[in-house]
Each structure stands twice: as structure tokens, then as C-alpha cells.
Biopython code that builds the backbone (N, CA, C, O; Angstrom):
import numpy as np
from Bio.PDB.StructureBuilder import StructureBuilder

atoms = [
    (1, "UNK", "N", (279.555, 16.003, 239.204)),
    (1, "UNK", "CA", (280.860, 15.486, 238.853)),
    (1, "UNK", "C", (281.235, 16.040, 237.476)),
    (1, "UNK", "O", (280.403, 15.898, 236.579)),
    (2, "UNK", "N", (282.362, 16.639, 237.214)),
    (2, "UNK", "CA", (283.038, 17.416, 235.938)),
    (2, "UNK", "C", (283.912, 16.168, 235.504)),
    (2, "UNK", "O", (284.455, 15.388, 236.286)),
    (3, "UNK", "N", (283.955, 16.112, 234.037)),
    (3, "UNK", "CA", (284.772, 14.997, 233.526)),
    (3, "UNK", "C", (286.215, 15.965, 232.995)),
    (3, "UNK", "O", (286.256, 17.180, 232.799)),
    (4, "UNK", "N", (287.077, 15.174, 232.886)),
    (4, "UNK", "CA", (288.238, 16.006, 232.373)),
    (4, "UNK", "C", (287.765, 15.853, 230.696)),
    (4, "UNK", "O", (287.021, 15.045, 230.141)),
    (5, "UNK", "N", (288.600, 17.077, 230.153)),
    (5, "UNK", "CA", (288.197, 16.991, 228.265)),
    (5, "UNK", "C", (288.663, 18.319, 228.061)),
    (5, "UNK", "O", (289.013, 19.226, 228.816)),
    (6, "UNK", "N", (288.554, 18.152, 226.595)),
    (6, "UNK", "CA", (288.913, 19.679, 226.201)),
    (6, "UNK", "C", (287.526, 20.316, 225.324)),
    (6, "UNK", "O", (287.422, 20.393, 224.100)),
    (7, "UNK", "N", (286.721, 20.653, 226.154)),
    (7, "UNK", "CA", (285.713, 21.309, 225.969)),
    (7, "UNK", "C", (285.337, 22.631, 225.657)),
    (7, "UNK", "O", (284.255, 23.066, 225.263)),
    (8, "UNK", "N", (286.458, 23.231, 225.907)),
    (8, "UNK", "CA", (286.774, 24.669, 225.799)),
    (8, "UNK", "C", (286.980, 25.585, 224.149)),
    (8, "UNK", "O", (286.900, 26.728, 223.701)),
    (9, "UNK", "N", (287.291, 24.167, 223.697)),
    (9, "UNK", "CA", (288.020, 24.212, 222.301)),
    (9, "UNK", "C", (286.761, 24.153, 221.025)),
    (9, "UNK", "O", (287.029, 24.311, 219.834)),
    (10, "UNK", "N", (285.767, 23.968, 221.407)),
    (10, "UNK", "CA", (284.773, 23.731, 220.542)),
    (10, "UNK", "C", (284.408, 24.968, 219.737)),
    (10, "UNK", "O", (284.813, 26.082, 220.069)),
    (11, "UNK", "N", (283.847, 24.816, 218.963)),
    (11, "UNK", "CA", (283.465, 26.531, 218.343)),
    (11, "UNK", "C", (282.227, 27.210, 219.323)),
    (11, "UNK", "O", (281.458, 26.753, 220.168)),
    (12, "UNK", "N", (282.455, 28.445, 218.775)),
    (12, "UNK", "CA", (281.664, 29.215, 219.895)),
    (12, "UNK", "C", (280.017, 29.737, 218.603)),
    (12, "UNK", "O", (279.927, 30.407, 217.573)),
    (13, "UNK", "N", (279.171, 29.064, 219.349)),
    (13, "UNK", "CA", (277.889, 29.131, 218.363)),
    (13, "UNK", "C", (277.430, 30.186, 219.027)),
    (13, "UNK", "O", (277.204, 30.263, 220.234)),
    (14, "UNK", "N", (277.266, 31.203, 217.997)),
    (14, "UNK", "CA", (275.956, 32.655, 218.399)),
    (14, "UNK", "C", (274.469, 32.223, 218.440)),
    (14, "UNK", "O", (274.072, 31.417, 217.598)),
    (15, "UNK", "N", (273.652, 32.703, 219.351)),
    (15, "UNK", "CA", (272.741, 32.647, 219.654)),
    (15, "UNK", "C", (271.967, 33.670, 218.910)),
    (15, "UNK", "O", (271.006, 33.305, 218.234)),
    (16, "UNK", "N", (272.355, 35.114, 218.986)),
    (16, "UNK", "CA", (271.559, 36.279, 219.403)),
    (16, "UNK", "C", (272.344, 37.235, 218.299)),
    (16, "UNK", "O", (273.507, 36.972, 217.993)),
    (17, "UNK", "N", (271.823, 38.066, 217.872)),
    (17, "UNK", "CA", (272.790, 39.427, 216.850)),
    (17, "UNK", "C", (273.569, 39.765, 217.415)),
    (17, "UNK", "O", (274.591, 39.995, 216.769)),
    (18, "UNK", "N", (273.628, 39.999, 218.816)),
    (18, "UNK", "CA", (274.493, 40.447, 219.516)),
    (18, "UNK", "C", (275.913, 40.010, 219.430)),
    (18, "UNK", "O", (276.961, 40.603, 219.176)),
    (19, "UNK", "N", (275.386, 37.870, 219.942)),
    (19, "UNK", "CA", (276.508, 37.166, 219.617)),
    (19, "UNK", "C", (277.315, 37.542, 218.488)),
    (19, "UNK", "O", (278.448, 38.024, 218.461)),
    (20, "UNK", "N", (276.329, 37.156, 217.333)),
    (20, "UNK", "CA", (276.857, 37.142, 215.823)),
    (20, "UNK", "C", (277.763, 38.475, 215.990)),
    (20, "UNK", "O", (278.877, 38.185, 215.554)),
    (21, "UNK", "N", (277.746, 39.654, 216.388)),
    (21, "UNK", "CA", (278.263, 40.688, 216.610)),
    (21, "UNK", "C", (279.770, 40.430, 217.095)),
    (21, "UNK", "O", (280.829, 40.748, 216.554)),
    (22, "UNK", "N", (279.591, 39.945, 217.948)),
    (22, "UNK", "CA", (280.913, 39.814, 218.791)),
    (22, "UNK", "C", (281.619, 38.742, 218.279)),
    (22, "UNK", "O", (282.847, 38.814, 218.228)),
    (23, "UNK", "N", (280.740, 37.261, 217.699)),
    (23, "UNK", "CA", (281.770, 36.578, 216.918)),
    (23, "UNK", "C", (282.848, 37.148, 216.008)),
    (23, "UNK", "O", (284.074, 37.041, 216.000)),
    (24, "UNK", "N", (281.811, 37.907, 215.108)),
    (24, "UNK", "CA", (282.643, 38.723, 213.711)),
    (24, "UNK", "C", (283.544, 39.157, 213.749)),
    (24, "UNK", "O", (284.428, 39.015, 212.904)),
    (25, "UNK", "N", (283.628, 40.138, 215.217)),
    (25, "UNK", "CA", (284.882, 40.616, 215.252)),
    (25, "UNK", "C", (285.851, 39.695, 215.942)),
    (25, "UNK", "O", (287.020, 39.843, 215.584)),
    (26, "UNK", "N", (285.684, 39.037, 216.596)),
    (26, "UNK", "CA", (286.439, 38.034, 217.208)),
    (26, "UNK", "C", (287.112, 37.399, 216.234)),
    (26, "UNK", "O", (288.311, 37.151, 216.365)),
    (27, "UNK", "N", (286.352, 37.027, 215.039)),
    (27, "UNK", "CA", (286.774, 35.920, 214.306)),
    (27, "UNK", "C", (287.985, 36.961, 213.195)),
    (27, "UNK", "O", (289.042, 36.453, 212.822)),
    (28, "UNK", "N", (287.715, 37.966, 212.921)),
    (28, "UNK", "CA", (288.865, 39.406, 212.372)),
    (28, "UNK", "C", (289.635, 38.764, 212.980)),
    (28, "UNK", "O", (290.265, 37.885, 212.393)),
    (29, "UNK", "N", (289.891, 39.081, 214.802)),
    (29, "UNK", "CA", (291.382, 39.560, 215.391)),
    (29, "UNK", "C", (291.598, 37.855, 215.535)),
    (29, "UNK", "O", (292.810, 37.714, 215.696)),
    (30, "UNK", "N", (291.005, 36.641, 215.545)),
    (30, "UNK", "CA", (291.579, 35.840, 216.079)),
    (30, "UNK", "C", (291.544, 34.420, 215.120)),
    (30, "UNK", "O", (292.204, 33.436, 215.453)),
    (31, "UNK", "N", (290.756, 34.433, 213.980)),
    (31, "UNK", "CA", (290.465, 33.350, 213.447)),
    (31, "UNK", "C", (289.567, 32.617, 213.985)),
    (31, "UNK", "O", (288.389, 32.968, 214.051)),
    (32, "UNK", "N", (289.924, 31.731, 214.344)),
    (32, "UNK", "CA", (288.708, 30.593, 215.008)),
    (32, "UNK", "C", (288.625, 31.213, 216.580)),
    (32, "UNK", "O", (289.454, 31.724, 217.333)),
    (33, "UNK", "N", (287.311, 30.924, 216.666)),
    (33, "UNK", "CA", (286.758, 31.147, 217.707)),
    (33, "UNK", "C", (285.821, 30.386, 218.366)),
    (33, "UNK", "O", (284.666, 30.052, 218.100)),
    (34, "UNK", "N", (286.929, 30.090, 219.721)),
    (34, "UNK", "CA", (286.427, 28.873, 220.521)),
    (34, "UNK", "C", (285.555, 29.200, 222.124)),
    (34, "UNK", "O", (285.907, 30.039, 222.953)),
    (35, "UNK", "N", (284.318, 28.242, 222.230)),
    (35, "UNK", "CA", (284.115, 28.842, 223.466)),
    (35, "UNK", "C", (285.224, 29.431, 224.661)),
    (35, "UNK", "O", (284.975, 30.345, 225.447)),
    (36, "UNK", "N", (286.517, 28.651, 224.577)),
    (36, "UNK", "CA", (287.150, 29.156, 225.633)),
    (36, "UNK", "C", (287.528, 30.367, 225.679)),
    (36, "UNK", "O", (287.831, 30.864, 226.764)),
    (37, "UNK", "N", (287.609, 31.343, 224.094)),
    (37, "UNK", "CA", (287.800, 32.380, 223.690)),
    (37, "UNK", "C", (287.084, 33.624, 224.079)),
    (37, "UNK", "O", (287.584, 34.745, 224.171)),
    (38, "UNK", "N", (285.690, 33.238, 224.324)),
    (38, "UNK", "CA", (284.699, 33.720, 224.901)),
    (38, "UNK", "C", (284.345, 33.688, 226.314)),
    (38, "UNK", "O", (284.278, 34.783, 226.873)),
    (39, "UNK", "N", (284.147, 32.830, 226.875)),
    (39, "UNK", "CA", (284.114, 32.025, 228.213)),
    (39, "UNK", "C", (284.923, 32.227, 228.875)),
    (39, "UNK", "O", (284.608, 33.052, 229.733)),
    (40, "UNK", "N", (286.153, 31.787, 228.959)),
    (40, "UNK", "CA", (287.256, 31.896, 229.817)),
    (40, "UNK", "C", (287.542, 33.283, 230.408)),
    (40, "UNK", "O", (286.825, 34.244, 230.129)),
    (41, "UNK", "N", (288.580, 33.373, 231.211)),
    (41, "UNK", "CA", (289.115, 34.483, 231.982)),
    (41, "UNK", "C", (289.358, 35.540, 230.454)),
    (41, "UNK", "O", (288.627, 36.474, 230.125)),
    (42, "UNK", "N", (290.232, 35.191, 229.929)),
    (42, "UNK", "CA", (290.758, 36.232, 228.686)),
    (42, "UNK", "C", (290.031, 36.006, 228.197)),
    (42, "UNK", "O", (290.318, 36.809, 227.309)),
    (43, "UNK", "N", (288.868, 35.434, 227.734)),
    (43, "UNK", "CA", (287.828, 35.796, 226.773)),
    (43, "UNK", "C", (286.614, 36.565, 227.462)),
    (43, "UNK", "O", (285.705, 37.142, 226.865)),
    (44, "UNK", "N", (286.764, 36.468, 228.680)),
    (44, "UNK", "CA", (285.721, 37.503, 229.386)),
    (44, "UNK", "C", (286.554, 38.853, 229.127)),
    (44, "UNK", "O", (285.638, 39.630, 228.856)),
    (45, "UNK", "N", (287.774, 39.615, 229.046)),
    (45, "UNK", "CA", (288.352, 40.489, 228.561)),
    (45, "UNK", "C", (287.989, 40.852, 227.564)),
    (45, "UNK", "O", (287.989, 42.081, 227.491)),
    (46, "UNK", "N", (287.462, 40.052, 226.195)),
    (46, "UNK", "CA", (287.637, 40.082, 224.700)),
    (46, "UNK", "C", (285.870, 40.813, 225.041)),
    (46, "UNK", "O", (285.681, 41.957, 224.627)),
    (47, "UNK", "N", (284.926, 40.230, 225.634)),
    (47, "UNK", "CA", (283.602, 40.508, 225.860)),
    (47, "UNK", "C", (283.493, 41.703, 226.277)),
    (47, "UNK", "O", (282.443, 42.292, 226.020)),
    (48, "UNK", "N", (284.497, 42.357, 227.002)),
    (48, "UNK", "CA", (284.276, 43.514, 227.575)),
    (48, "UNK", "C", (285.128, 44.733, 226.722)),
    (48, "UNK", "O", (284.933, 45.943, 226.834)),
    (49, "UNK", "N", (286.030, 44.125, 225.927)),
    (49, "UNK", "CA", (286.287, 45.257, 225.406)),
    (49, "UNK", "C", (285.391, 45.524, 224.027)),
    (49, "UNK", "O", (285.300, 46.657, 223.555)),
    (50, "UNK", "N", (284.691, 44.284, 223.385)),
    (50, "UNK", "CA", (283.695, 44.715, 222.259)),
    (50, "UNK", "C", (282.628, 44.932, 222.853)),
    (50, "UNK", "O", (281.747, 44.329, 222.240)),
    (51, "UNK", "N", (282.074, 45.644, 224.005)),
    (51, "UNK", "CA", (280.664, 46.154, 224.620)),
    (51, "UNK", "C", (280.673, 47.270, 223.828)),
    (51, "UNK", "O", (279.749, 48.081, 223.894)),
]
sb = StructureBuilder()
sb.init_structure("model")
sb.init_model(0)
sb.init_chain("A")
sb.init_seg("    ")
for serial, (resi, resn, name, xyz) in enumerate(atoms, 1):
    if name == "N":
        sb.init_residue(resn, " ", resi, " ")
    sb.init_atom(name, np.array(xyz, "f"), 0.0, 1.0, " ", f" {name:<3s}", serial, name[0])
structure = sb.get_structure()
């Protein structure tokens, strides 16, 4: 069972250098950076264009 919320919105914690990698620049073009930023449909975009 999924609860409704805005969960999406939370900050997006790096794990790995990699992460930290991709936060950094994320956080340049976008300021805050939220899991949904990452996660989501357009943030799976943002993942693939900093590979």
C-alpha cells in the first residue's frame, strides 16, 4: 500500500562519488536538488545526459 505525500521533494542524498558527481552539477543548473529531480521521468533525462 503507497500513502499519498510529497516525497519526491526531499533532498537527494549522494551515496557514492559518482552521486556526489552528478549532484554538483545538478545543483549548478538547478539549485536544490530533489529526489524527484533525479528519480523521476525528467530527472532520469538529467542522469543520462551527465553519464
Amino acid at each position: 500500500m503507497s500513502l499519498p505525500g510529497e516525497g519526491g521533494h526531499v533532498d537527494f542524498a549522494a551515496n557514492s562519488e559518482e552521486e556526489d558527481q552528478i549532484l554538483e552539477v545538478l545543483r549548478e543548473e538547478l539549485g536544490h536538488v530533489s529526489a524527484e529531480r533525479v528519480l523521476s521521468g525528467a530527472g532520469l533525462v538529467n542522469l543520462y545526459r551527465h553519464r
